[in-house]
N, C-alpha and C positions, 0 to 999 in steps of 0.2 A: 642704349637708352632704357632697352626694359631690364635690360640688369639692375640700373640705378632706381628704377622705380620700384624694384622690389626689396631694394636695400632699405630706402627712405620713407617706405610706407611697412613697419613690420604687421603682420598676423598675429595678433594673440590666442592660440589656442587652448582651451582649457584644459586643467591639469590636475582639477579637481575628479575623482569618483564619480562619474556616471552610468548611465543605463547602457546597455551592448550594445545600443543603436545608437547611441549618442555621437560617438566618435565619426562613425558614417558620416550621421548627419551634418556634421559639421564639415569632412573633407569635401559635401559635394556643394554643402555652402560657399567656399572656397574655389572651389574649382569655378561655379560658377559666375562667381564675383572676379576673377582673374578672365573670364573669357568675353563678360562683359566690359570688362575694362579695359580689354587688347581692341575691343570693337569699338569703342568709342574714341582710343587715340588714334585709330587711325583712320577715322572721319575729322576729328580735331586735327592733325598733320595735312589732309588733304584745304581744309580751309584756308589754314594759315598759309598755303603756300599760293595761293591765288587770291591776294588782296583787289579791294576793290577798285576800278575806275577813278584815275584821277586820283587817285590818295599816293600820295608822297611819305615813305616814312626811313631813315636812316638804318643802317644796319645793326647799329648798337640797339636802337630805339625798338625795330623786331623782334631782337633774339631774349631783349628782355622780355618782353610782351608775350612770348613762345614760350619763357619756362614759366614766367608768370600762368600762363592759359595751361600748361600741360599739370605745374602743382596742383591748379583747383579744381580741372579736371579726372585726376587719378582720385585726390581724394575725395570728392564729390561720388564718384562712380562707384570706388571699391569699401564706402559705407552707405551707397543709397539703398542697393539688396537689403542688407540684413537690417538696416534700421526700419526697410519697408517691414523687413518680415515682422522684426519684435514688435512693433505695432500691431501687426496684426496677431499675433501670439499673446498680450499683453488681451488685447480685447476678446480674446475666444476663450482666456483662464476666465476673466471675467464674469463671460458667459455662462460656465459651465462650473463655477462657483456656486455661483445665484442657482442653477438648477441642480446643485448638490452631485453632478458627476466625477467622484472623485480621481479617480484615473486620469482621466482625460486633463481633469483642471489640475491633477501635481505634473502631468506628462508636459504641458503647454507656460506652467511653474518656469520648470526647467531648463525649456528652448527658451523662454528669457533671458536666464543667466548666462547661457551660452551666447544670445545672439547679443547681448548689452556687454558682452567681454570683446568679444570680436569689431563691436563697432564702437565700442567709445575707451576700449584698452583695462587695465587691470587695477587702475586705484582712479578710475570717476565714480561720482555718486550714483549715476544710471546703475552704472551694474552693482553698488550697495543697494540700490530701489527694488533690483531682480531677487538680489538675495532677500531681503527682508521680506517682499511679497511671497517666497516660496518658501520661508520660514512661517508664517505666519497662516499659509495653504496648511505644512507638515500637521499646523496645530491642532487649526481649526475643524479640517476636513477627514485628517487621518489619526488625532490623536497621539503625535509622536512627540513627545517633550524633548528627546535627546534630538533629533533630526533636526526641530526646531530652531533649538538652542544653538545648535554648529553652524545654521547656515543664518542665524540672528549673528550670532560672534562674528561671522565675517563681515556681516554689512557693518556692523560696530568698528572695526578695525578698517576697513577704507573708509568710512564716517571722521573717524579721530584722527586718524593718523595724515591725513591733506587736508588741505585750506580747499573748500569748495566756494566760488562764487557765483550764485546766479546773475545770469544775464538780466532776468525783468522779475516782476513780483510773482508771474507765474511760476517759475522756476524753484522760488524761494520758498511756496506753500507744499511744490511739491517734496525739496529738502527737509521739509519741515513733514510732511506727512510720513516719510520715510524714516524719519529719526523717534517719530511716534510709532510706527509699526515695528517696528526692530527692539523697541525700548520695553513694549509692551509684552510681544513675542517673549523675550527673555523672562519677564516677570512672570508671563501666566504660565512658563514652561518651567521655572521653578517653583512656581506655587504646585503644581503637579508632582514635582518631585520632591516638595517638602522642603526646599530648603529656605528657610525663612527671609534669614537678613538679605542674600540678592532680590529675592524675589519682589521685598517691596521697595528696596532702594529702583530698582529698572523700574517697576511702575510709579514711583515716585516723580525720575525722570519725567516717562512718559505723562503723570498730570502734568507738572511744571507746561512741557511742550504742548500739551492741548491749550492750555489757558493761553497761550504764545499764538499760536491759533485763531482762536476765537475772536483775543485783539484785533490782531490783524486782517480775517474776515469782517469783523463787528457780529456775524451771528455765528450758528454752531455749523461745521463743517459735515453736510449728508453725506460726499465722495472719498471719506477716508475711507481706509480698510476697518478700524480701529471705532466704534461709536463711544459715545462719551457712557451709555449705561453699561457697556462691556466693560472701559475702564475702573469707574467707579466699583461695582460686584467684585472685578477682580482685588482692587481695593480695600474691598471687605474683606473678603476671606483672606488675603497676605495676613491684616491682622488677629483675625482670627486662629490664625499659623502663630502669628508672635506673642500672643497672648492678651491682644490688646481691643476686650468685648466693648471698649465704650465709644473708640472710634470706630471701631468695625460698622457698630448700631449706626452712625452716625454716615456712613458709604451706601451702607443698605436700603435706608431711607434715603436716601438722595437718587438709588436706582429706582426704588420700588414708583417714586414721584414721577421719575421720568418716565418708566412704561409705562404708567396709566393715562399721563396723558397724551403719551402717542399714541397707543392701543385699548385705553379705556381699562375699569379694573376688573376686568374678568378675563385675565389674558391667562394664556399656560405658564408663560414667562415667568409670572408672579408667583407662582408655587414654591419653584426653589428660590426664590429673593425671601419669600415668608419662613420659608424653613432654614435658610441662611439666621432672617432675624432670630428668629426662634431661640436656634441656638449659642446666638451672643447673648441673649437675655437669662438665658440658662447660667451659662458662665458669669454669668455678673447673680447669679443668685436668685432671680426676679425670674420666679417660677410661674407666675402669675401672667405676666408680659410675654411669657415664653408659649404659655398654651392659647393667649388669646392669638398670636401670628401662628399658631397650627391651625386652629380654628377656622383663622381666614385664608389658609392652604385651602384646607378640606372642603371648605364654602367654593373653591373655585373649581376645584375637581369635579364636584360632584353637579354643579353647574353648567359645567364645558363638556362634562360626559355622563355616566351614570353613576347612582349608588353601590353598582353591582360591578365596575368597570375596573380594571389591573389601577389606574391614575387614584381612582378613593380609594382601590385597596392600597396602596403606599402609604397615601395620606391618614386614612385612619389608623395605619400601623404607628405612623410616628406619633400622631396625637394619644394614642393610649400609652404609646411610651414618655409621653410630654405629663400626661397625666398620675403616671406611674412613676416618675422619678421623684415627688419630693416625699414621697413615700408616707402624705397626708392620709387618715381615715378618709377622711370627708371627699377623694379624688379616687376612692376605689371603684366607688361604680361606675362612674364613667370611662374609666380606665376599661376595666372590663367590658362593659357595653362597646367601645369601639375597637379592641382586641379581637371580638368576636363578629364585629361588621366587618372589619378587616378579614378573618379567616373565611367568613363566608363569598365576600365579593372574590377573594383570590378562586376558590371553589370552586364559584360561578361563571368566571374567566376563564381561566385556567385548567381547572379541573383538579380534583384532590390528589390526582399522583406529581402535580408541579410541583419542584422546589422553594419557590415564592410560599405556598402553600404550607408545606412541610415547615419552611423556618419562620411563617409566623405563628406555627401551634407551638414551636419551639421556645419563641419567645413568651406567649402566653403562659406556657406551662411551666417556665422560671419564674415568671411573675407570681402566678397563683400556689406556688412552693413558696417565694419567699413571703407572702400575706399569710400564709397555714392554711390552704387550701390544697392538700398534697391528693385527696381523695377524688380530686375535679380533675388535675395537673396527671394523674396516675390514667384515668381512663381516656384524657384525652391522646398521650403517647400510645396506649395500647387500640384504640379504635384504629390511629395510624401507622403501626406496627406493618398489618399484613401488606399495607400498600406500600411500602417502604419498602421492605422486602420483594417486593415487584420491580419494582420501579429499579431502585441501587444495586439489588442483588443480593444474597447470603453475607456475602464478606466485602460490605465496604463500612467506610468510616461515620457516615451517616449514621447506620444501623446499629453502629458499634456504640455512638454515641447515646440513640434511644434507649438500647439495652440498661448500660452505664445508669442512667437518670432513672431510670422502672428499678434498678435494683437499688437507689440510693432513697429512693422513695419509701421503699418496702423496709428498705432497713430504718430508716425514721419512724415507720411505725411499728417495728420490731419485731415483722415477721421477717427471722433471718433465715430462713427457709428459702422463703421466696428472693429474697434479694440475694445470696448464694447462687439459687438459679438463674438470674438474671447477669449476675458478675461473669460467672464463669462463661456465661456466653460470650460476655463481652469481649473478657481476655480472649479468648479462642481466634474471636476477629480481629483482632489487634496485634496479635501476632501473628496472624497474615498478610497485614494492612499494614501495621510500623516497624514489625518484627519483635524480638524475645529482650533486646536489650533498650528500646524504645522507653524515654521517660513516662508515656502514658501507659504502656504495657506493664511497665514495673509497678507502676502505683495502685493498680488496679489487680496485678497478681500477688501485692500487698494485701489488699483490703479481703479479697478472697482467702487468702490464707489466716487471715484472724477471724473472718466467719468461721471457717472450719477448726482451727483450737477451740473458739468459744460456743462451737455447733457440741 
């Protein structure tokens, strides 16, 4: 008999890739669930065999009633372990989501997929639900587009490929939340990798199924993985990927609406939603529109933290570069004035040997070259020279680069003297750093060798 029961109830074990301990843990899952289940038939044998007082029953009428009691006991038994477990694995990723422990909540991911293979077999929606929840962990938590993306394609493909039918409506929001995390998954994990046309056809999906959603609740669903201003942002930027700044504006606002009124408009949130806007309005030309949402970045930054803070110094860096692009007279000065709040707050933070530091005097000092301010742009590289050379060392690319700009400077103003000295350092680095046959080593042991004919 226990032959037969191990015939007709198979073991799915998994077969995908996992962690060294994985496999373990699964054989002693197993193990366990066979020793409880040997414990149970043979309490269920000892019952059936002494019917009760006075009850009359035929021997046909028994022996059905015997496999009947013994099927629903075997499988009752040998998925109540693991179904107990993924419950409770299902609510400890949960846990430990919400408190950003990453490890723990991709390790507990995992034993999902594991224990919703084992208990409900290899093409139910449960274990599509494990995969897209630990897809959608890969994402969220550890920043893995490709992770994401493999363990999204699988819940997709037990999604598509059977007829799932819920039992009651609960079942169904749940089908329906999992075809949304899995759909969305794939979108934002190609928006990551740039690849346009899936990225918003899967969030496309995914709106469709939130609005299916919403129906069906009558209000907006708090318990999904998925929130509706995640969707939407991600929304924005696919077209911003496709080149499409007028509905992108149109995502963006619809996110920027929803945080404020759940968190009021002075959230962090809202920064990158403004600089999102920012730069659809750029793209659409509306240089105007573009600096007023830097603006209201900047207003947030400097509100939630300080003037002096790493959060405005970002902020004022994009605004002077917001200011600096339509390449108006009348938007130099401010340009500048927040170039230089931006170099300072980083300073302040940071301290002047940080790279944050470093590449906004960089950016500054491209700027104030291409306005004809090369004698500002000239001492601002050379103040930051010695601590460069601290900081990177003799011979890195950084350094290689300030050199490059000091001497390209010099030679605009036609001391080819000095821009001679500055090149030839350059190359020296550059052929330590790219090597001798390096396209920037060559162009740059060009440019030196026409100083010297024309020296």
């Amino acid at each position: 008999m226990e032959n037969m029961m191990k015939q007709s109830i198979p073991i799915h074990i998994p077969t995908d890739s996992w962690d060294s301990k994985q496999p373990e843990r699964t054989r002693l899952w197993v193990d366990e669930i066979n020793s409880q289940s040997s414990t149970s038939r043979d309490e269920t044998s000892e019952s059936l065999s002494a019917p009760e007082e006075g009850e009359e029953q035929s021997e046909e009428e028994t022996e059905e009633e015997n496999v009947q009691m013994r099927k629903n006991t075997c499988t009752e038994d040998i998925t109540a372990v693991p179904a107990k477990k993924l419950l409770l694995a299902r609510a400890m990723a949960d846990k430990l989501m919400q408190e950003k422990q990453v490890t723990g909540a991709i390790r507990e991911l995992i034993r999902c997929v594991v224990l919703a293979r084992i208990t409900y077999g290899d093409g139910h929606w449960r274990l599509a639900q494990s995969h897209a929840n630990l897809a959608y962990g890969y994402l969220q938590l550890k920043e893995l587009p490709l992770q994401a993306k493999q363990h999204a394609e699988s819940a997709k493909n037990i999604m598509l490929t059977r007829t799932h039918k819920p039992d009651s409506a609960k079942e169904k929001k749940e089908i329906l939340e999992t075809l949304l995390t899995l759909f969305y998954t794939l979108g934002a994990a190609n928006l990551i990798l740039n690849t346009a046309e899936d990225c918003y056809q899967n969030l496309q999906k995914a709106e469709k199924i939130m609005e299916d959603m919403q129906r069906m609740c009558k209000t907006k669903n708090e318990e999904a993985c998925v929130s509706e201003k995640q969707l939407t942002n991600a929304l924005g930027r696919a077209c911003l990927l496709q080149n499409n700044p007028v509905l992108a504006r149109e995502y963006f606002n619809k996110t920027a609406a929803l945080v404020a009124a759940k968190e009021g408009d002075c959230t962090e949130e809202l920064i990158s939603i403004y600089h999102d806007m920012a730069k659809a309005e750029q793209m659409r030309g509306k240089h105007d529109k573009s600096i007023e949402h830097l603006l209201q970045a900047h207003s947030v930054a400097v509100a939630l933290y300080t003037k002096l803070s790493v959060e405005a110094a970002q902020t004022a860096l994009q605004l002077a570069k917001g200011y600096a692009a339509p390449g108006r007279v009348q938007y130099f000065q401010p340009a500048e004035m927040y170039f230089q709040d931006s170099i300072n707050a980083y300073q302040t933070a940071l301290g002047a040997d940080s790279p944050q530091y470093f590449s906004a005097v960089d950016d500054f000092s491209i700027w104030l070259i291409q306005t004809g301010n090369k004698e500002e742009a000239f001492d601002y590289l050379k103040k930051s020279l010695k601590t460069r050379l601290e900081v990177f060392g003799d011979f890195s690319e950084n350094v290689a680069e300030t050199y490059y700009k000091l001497g390209s400077i010099s030679m605009a103003d036609g001391d080819v003297k000095k821009a001679s000295k500055f090149l030839k350092k350059c190359v020296m680095i550059q052929n330590v750093v790219y090597g001798a046959q390096h396209k920037k080593t060559r162009q740059t042991q060009q440019f030196v060798d026409k100083l010297q004919k024309n020296d």
